[in-house]
N, C-alpha and C positions, 0 to 999 in steps of 0.2 A: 852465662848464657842461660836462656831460658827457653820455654815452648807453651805456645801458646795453640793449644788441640783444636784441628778443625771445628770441632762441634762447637768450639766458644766464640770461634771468629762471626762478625758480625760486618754487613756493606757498613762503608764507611769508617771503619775501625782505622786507623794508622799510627804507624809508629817512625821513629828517626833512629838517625846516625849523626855526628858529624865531626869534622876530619879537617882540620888546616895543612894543607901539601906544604912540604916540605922541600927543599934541593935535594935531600936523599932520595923521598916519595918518587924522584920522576927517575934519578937514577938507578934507585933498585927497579924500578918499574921497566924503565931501559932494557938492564941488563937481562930481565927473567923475561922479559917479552921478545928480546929483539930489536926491540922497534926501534931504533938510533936517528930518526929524524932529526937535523940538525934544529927543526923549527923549538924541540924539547931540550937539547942539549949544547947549541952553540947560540949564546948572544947576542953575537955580531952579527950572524946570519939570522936569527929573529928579528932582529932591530931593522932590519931590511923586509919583513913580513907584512901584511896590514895588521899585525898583533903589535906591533914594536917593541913586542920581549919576549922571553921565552915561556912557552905555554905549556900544563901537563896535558898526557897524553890521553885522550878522549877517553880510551876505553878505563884509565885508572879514575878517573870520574863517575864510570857507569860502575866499575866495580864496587861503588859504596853502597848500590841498592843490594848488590850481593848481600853486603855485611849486613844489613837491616832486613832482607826478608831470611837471611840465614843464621841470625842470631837473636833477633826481637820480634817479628813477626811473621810467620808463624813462628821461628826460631831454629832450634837445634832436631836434625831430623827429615826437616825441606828437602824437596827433590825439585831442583829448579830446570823450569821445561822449555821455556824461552823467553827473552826479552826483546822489545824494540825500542829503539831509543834515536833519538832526534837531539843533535846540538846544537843548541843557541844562539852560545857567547863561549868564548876562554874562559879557563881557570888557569891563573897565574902563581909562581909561587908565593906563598905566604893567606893566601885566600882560605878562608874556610869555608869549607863545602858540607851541607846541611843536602843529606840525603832523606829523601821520604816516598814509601809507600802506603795507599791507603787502598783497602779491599772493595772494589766494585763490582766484582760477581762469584758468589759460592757456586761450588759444581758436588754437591751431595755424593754423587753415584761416584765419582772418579774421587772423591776429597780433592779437589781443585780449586785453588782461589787464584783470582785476576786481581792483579793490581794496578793503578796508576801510579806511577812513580815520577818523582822528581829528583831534580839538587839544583839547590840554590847555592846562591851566594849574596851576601847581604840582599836577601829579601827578592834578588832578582833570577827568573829562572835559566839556569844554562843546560841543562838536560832536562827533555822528560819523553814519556813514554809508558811500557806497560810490561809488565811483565805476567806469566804463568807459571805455577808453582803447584806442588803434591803438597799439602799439609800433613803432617803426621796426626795423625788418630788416636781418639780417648782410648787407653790398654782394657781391654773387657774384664770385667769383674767374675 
């Protein structure tokens, strides 16, 4: 993990994540969330969906910008303030999901950066949105 100090972040900077969901992925995701929708967890009733399989659960998809603005951009130290987020298309198991933020607005006074964020999946967008974030701060000399 890394950090990457307000002062260095720059509009346009972006960095990635990315993550192939797994059968476990939706089931631990299940089990720590709750969420038991059978559309995540039972086949037979997805296959009956407009998905016609079983799909992970939105929010373990938005959860990859987590990973990526809280460990590669700004990194380690982020105080995440909100995100909004818009879904596309499914992410199915075995998919890899290519999460990305890229900085389009610095907030000096607060150390605040705005991001747009995405996740793909080959190449096509299934989330995106924006998120808000505290950057951590150059340590005074």
């Amino acid at each position: 993990m890394s950090t990457i100090y307000f002062e260095d972040i720059e509009i346009g900077q972006s960095a990635e994540y990315a993550k192939t969901i797994t059968e476990a992925d939706i089931l631990m995701f299940a089990a720590v969330s709750g969420d038991n929708n059978p559309v995540h967890l039972n086949q037979e009733y997805a296959e009956q969906t407009p998905f016609g399989t079983r799909i992970a659960h939105g929010m373990l998809t938005a959860g990859l910008i987590s990973t990526v603005v809280g460990t590669r951009l700004p990194g380690e130290g982020t105080i995440y303030l909100s995100q909004s987020t818009r879904f596309k298309a499914p992410v199915k198991i075995g998919d890899t999901v290519t999460a990305r933020a890229t900085a389009t607005e610095l907030d000096p006074a607060k150390k605040r950066v705005k991001f747009a964020t995405q996740c793909l999946v080959g190449g096509k967008v299934v989330l995106e949105g924006e998120s808000l974030v505290i950057a951590p701060s150059r340590p005074a000399l």
